[in-house]
C-alpha positions as CSV (number, residue, x, y, z in Angstrom):
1,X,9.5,1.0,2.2
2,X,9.1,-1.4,-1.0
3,X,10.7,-0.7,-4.6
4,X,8.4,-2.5,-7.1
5,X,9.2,-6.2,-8.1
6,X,12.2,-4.7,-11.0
7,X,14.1,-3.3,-7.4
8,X,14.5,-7.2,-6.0
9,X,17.7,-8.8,-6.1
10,X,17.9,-11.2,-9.4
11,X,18.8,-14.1,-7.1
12,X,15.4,-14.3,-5.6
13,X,14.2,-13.9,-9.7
14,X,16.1,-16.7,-10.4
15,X,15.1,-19.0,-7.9
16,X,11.4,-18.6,-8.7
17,X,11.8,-18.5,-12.4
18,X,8.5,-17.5,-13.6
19,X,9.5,-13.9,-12.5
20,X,12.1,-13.6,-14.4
21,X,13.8,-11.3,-16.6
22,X,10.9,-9.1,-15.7
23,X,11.0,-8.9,-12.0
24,X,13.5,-8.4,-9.4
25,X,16.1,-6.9,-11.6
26,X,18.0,-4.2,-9.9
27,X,21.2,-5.6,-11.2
28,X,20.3,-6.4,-14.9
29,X,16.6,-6.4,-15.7
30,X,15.7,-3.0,-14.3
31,X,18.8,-1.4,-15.5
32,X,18.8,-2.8,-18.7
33,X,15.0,-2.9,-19.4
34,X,15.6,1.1,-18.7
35,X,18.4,2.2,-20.7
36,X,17.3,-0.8,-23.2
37,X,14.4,1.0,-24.1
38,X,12.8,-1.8,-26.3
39,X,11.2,-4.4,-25.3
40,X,12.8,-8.2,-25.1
41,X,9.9,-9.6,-27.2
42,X,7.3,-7.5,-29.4
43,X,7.7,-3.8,-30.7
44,X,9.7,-0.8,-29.4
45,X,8.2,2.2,-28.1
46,X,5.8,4.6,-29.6
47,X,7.1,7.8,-30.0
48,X,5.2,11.4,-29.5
49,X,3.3,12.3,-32.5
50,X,4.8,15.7,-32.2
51,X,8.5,14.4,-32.3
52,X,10.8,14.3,-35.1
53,X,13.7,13.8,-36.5
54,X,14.8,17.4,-36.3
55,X,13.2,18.1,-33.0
56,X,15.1,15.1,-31.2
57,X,18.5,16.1,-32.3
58,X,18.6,19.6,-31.0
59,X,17.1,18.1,-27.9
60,X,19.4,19.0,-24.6
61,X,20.6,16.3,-22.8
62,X,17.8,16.6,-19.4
63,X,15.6,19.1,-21.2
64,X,12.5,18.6,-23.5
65,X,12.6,21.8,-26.2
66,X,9.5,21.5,-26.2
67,X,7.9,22.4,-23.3
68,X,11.4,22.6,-20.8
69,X,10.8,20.3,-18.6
70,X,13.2,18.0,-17.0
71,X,13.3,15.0,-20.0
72,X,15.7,11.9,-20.4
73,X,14.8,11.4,-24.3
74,X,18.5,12.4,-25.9
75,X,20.5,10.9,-23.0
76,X,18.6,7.5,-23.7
77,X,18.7,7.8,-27.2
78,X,22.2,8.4,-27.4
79,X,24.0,6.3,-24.8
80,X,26.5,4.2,-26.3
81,X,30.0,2.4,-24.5
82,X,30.1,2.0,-20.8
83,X,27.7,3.2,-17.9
84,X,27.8,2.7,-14.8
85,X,24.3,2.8,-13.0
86,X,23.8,3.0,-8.9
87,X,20.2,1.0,-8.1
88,X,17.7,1.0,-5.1
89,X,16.6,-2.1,-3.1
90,X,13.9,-1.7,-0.5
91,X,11.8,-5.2,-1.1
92,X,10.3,-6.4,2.2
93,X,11.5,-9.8,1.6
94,X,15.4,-8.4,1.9
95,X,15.1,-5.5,3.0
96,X,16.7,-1.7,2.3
97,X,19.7,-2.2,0.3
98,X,21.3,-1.4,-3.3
99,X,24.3,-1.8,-5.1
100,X,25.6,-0.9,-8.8
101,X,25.8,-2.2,-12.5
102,X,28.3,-1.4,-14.9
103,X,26.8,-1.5,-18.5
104,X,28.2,-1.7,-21.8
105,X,26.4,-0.9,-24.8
106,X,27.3,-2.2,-28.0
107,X,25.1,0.0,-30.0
108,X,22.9,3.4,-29.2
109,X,18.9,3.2,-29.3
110,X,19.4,5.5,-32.1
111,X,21.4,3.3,-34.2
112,X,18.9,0.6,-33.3
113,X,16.3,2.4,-34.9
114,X,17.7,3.5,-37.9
115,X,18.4,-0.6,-38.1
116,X,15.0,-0.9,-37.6
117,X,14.1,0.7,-40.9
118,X,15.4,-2.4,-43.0
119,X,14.4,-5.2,-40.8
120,X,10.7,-3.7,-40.0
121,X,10.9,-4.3,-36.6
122,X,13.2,-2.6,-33.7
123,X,16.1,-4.3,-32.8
124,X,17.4,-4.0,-29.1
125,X,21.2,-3.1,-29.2
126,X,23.5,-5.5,-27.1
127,X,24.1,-4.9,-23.4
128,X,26.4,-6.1,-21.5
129,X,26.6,-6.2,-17.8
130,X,28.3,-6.5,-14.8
131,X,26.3,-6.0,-11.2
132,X,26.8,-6.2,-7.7
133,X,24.4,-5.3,-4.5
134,X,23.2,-5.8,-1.2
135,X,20.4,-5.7,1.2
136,X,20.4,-4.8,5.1
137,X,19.5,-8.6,5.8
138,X,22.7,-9.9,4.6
139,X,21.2,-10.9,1.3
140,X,24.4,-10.3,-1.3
141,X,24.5,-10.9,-5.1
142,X,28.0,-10.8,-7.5
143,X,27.1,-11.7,-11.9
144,X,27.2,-11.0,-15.2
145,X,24.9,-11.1,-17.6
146,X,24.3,-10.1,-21.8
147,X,21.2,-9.5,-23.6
148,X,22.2,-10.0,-27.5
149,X,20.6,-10.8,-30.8
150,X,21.6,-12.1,-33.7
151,X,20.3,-12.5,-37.8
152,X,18.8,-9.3,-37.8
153,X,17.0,-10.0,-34.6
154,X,15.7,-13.7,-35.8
155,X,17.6,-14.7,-32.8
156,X,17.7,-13.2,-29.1
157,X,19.6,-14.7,-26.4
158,X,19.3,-13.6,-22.8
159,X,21.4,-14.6,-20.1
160,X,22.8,-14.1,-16.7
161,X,25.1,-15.7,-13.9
162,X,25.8,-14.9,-10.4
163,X,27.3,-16.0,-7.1
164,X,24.6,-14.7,-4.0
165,X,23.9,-15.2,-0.4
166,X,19.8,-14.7,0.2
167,X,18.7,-14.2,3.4
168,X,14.9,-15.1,3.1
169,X,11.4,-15.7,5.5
170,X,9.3,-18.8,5.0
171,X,5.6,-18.3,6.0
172,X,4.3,-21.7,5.9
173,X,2.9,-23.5,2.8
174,X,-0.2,-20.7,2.5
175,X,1.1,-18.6,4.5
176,X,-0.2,-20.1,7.3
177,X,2.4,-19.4,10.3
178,X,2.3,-15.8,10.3
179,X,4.5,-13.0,10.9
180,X,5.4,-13.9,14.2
181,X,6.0,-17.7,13.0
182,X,8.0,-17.5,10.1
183,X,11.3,-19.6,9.6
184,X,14.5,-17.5,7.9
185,X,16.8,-19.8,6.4
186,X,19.6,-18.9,4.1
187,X,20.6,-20.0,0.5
188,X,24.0,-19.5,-0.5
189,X,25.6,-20.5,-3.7
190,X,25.6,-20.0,-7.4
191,X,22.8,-19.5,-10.0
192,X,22.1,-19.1,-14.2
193,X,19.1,-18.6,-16.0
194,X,20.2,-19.0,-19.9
195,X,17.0,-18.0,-22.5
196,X,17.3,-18.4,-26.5
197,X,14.4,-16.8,-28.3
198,X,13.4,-17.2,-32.3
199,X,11.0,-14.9,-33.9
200,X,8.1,-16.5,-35.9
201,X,8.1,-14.7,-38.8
202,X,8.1,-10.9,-39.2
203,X,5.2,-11.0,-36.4
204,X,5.8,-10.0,-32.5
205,X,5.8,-13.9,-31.3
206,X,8.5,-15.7,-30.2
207,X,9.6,-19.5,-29.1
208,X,11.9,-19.9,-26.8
209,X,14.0,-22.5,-24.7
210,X,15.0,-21.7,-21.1
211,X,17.7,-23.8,-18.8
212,X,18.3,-22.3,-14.9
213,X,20.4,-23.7,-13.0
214,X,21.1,-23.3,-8.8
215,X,23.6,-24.6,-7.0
216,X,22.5,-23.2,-3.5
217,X,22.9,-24.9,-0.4
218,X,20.2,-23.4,2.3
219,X,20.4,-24.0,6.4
220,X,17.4,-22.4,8.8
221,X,18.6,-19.2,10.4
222,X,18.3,-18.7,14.2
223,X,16.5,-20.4,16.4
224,X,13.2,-20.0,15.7
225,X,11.2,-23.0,14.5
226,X,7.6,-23.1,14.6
227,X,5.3,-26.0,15.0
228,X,5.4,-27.8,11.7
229,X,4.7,-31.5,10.9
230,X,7.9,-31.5,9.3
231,X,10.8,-28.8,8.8
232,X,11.1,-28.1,5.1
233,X,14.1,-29.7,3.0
234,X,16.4,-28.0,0.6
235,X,17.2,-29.3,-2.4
236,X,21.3,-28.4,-3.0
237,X,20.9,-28.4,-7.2
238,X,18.1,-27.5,-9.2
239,X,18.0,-28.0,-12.9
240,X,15.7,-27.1,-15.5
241,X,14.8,-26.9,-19.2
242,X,11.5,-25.6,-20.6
243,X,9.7,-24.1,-23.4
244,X,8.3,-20.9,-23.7
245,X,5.9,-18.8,-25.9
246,X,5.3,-15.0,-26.0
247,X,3.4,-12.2,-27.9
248,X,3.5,-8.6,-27.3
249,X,1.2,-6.4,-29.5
250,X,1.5,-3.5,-26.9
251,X,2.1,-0.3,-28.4
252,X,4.8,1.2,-26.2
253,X,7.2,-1.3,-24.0
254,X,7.4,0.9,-20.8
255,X,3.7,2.8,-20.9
256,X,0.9,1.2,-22.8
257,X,-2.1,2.6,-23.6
258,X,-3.6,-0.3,-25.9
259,X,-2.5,-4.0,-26.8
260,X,-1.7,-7.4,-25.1
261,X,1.2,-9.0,-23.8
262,X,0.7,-13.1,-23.6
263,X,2.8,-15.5,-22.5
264,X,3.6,-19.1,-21.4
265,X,6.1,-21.2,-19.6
266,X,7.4,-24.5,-18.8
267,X,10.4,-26.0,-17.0
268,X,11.3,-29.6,-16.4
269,X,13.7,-30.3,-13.7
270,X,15.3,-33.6,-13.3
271,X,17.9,-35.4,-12.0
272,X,18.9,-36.4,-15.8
273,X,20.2,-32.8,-16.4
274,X,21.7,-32.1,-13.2
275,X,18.9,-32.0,-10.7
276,X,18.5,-33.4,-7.5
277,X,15.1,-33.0,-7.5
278,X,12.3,-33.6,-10.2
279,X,9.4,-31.3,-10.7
280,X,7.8,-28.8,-13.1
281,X,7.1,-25.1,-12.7
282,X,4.5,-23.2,-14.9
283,X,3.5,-19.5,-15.5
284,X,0.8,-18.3,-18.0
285,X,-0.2,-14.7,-17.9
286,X,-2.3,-12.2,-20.0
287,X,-1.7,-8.4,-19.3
288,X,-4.2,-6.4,-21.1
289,X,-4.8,-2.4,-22.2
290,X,-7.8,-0.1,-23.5
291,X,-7.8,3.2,-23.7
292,X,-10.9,4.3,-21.8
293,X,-11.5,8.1,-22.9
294,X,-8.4,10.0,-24.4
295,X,-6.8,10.6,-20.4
296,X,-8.0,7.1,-19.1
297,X,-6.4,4.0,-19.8
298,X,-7.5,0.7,-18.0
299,X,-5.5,-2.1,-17.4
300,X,-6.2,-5.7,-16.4
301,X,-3.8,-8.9,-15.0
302,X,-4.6,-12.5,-15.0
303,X,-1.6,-14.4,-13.6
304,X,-1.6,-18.3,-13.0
305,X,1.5,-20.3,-11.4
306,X,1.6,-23.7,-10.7
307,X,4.2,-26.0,-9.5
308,X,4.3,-30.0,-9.3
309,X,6.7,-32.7,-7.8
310,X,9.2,-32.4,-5.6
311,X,9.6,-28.9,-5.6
312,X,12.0,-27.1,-2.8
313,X,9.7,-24.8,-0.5
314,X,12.0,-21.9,-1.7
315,X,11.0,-22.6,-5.3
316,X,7.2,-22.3,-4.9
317,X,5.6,-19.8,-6.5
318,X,3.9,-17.0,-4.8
319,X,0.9,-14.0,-4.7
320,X,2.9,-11.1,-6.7
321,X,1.1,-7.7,-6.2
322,X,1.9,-4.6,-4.9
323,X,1.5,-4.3,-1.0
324,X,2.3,-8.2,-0.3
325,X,5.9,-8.5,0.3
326,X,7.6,-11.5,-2.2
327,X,6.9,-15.0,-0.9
328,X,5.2,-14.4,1.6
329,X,1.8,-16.6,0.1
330,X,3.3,-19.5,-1.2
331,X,1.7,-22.8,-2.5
332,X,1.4,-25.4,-5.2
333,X,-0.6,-23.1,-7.0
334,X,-1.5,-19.2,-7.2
335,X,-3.5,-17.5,-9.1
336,X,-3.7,-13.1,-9.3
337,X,-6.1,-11.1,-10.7
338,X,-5.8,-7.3,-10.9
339,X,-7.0,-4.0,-12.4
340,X,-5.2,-0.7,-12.8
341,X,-6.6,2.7,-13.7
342,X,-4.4,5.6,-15.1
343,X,-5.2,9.4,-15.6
344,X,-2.8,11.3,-17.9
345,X,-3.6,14.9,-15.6
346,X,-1.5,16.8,-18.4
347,X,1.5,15.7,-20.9
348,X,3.9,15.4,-18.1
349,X,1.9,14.2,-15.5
350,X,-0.5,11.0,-14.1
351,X,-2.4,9.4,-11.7
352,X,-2.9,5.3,-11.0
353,X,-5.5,3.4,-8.7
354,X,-5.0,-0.7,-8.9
355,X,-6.5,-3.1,-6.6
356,X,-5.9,-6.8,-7.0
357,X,-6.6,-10.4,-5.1
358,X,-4.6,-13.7,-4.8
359,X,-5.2,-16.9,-3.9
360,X,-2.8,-19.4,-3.0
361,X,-3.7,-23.3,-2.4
362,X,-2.9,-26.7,-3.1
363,X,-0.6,-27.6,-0.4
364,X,-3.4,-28.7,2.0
365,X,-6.4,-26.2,0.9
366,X,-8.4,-26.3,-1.9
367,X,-9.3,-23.3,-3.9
368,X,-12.3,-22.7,-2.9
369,X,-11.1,-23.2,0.6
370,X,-8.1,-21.1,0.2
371,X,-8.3,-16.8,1.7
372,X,-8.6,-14.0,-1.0
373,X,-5.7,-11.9,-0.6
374,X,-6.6,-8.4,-1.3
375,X,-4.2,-5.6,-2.1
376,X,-4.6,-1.9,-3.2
377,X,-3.2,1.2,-3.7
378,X,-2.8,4.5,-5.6
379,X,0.4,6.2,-7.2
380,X,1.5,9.3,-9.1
381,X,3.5,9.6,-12.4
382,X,6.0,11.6,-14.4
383,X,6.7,11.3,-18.3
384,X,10.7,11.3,-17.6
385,X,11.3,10.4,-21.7
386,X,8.7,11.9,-23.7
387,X,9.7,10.7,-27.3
388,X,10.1,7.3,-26.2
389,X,6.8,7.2,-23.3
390,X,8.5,6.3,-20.4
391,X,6.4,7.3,-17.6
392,X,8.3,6.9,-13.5
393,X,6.5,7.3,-10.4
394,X,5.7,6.2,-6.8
395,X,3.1,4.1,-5.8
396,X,1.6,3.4,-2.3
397,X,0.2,0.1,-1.2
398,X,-1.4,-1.4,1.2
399,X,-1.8,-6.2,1.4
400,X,-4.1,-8.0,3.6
401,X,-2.0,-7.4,6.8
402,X,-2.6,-3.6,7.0
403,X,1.4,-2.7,6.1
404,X,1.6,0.4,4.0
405,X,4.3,-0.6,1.0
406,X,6.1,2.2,-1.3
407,X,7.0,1.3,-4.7
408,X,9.3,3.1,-7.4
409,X,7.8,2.5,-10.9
410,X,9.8,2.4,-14.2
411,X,7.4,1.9,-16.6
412,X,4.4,-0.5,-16.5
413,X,4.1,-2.4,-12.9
414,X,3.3,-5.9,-14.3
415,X,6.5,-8.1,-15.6
């Protein structure tokens, strides 16, 4: 069984950068991005028309007043001081595991938006956190990370650091050796990722400056090593600095039904900033919603990564989709395409179909040479916070090697 990409340990985020804060965040970005409520750039959720001010205090703490079903609105709204919050791993590439994060919160989402009401926009209250976890592979991970703003939100600064021990599978540059080929190997050490972001104006765009840092030494596992021209080398130290750009005119964080999230990113590594290696990673993406009929809303995903230099194996990026375990396409570059259908069935419930394809190539294919990877899958959903339109749910998969993966949603499934 498979959580979706927020369920992966923040290790493996961290290592391929482009992923993260939005993927693989069991310890912080799923936990926070949860109880955070608004989103890390662009504008917070779009409450129920039918909600107000009056309704939402006499609200019960698991039940909606309005129709009595079981709701997490007030409990969301209100949480303020420390939380501690158990979290699932079952990602492929680690394996069944999970762990728990102890939050604090600085301010309550109410708070935040009664802030919000002299700055124009929603401002995310602090957060605070300390996590630890593990997988049934050995893979381990210890940090600590914040999520703050500053200026009346003019200023965001996310961050995180962590010791971990990652017990990983490499398939060959495209994926080539197989299932039955594949090399483990082991990275154990520490890791940062450090982001500062500056809002352009009163708009929904930010600029941003990113440095991650790893300090893992890696070693093959076992003694399993498949016919290569030459066994992959690890690179001890990785360091990076990079730019980045984002808009988000979605018009709820968690559940869209219309608007675009945009981004782009750099990073530079280089021996002149601690680096034993030099090469560049990029991500661009474009996630996309339109409301097809009042109970239809259709989604798209284009998704490019590249990577150029000397970059570890380990660092490559990947094919990201539901049903295709994390890294197990890797190359110099990957490209994803996907589409996603939901059906509101009622006010409570949903259903979703997605289907996608990836290519990986540039490591000894071209694209045209390299294999569409095809994934699809259907899922059901629940409206667990009705004020603020946070939909949960399960999805079922199924990648290009027949292998049925189950996901737990929180929200939207592209980060």
């Amino acid at each position: 069984m498979a959580t979706h990409a927020e369920d992966r340990s923040m290790a493996l985020a961290t290592i391929h950068p482009g992923c993260w804060p939005c993927r693989i965040g069991a310890a912080v970005a799923w936990v926070a991005s949860v109880l955070l409520v608004a989103p890390a750039h662009g504008q917070a959720p779009e409450p129920a028309a039918e909600a107000t001010p009056a309704a939402i205090t006499k609200r019960s703490v698991l039940r909606d007043p309005e129709d009595g079903k079981l709701d997490l609105s007030e409990f969301l709204l209100e949480r303020k001081g420390f939380l501690p919050v158990p979290f699932v791993v079952t990602e492929p590439a680690v394996g069944y595991g999970g762990g728990l994060a102890a939050l604090f919160f600085r301010q309550s989402m109410s708070e935040a938006r009664e802030q919000a009401t002299k700055t124009g926009h929603i401002t995310p209250p602090d957060i605070y956190v300390l996590a630890a976890g593990g997988t049934e592979n050995g893979t381990r991970l210890l940090g600590a990370g914040a999520m703050l703003t500053f200026g009346d939100d003019r200023w965001r600064y996310r961050g995180f650091v962590g010791r971990t021990d990652l017990h990983l599978d490499f398939y060959g540059v495209g994926g080539v050796l197989g299932k039955d080929a594949r090399l483990a190997y082991n990275l154990d050490g520490l890791l940062s990722t450090q982001q500062v972001l500056y809002r352009l104006g009163e708009s929904d765009n930010f600029i941003g400056m990113r440095w991650i840092y790893l300090d893992l030494p890696g070693s093959f596992q076992g003694s399993n090593t498949p016919a290569l021209p030459a066994l992959p080398t690890f690179t001890n130290r990785s360091s990076g600095l990079g730019l980045s750009f984002e808009h988000d005119s979605r018009n709820n964080f968690f559940t869209p039904s219309r608007g675009v999230r945009a981004a782009l990113d750099t990073l530079f590594y280089a021996p002149g900033i601690g680096s034993d290696a030099r090469f560049q990673t990029y991500r661009g993406f474009v996630f996309a919603y339109t409301p097809v009929s009042k109970n239809l809303v259709l989604g798209g995903r284009l998704d490019r990564r590249a990577a150029r230099g000397d970059v570890p194996f380990y660092q490559l990026p990947y094919i990201d989709m539901r049903g295709i375990p994390a890294v197990r396409y890797q190359d110099n570059d990957v490209a994803v395409v996907e589409a996603e259908l939901r059906w509101n069935v009622s006010d409570r419930w949903g259903l979703v179909g997605f289907a996608g394809v990836g290519r990986a190539w540039g490591g000894g294919t071209s694209f045209g040479e390299a294999a569409n990877r095809v994934s699809r899958g259907a899922g059901v959903r629940y409206q667990i916070a009705r004020v603020l339109g946070l939909w949960v749910g399960l999805d079922v998969a199924r990648g290009p090697e027949g292998d049925l993966a189950y996901y737990i949603q929180v929200g939207n499934a592209w980060r």
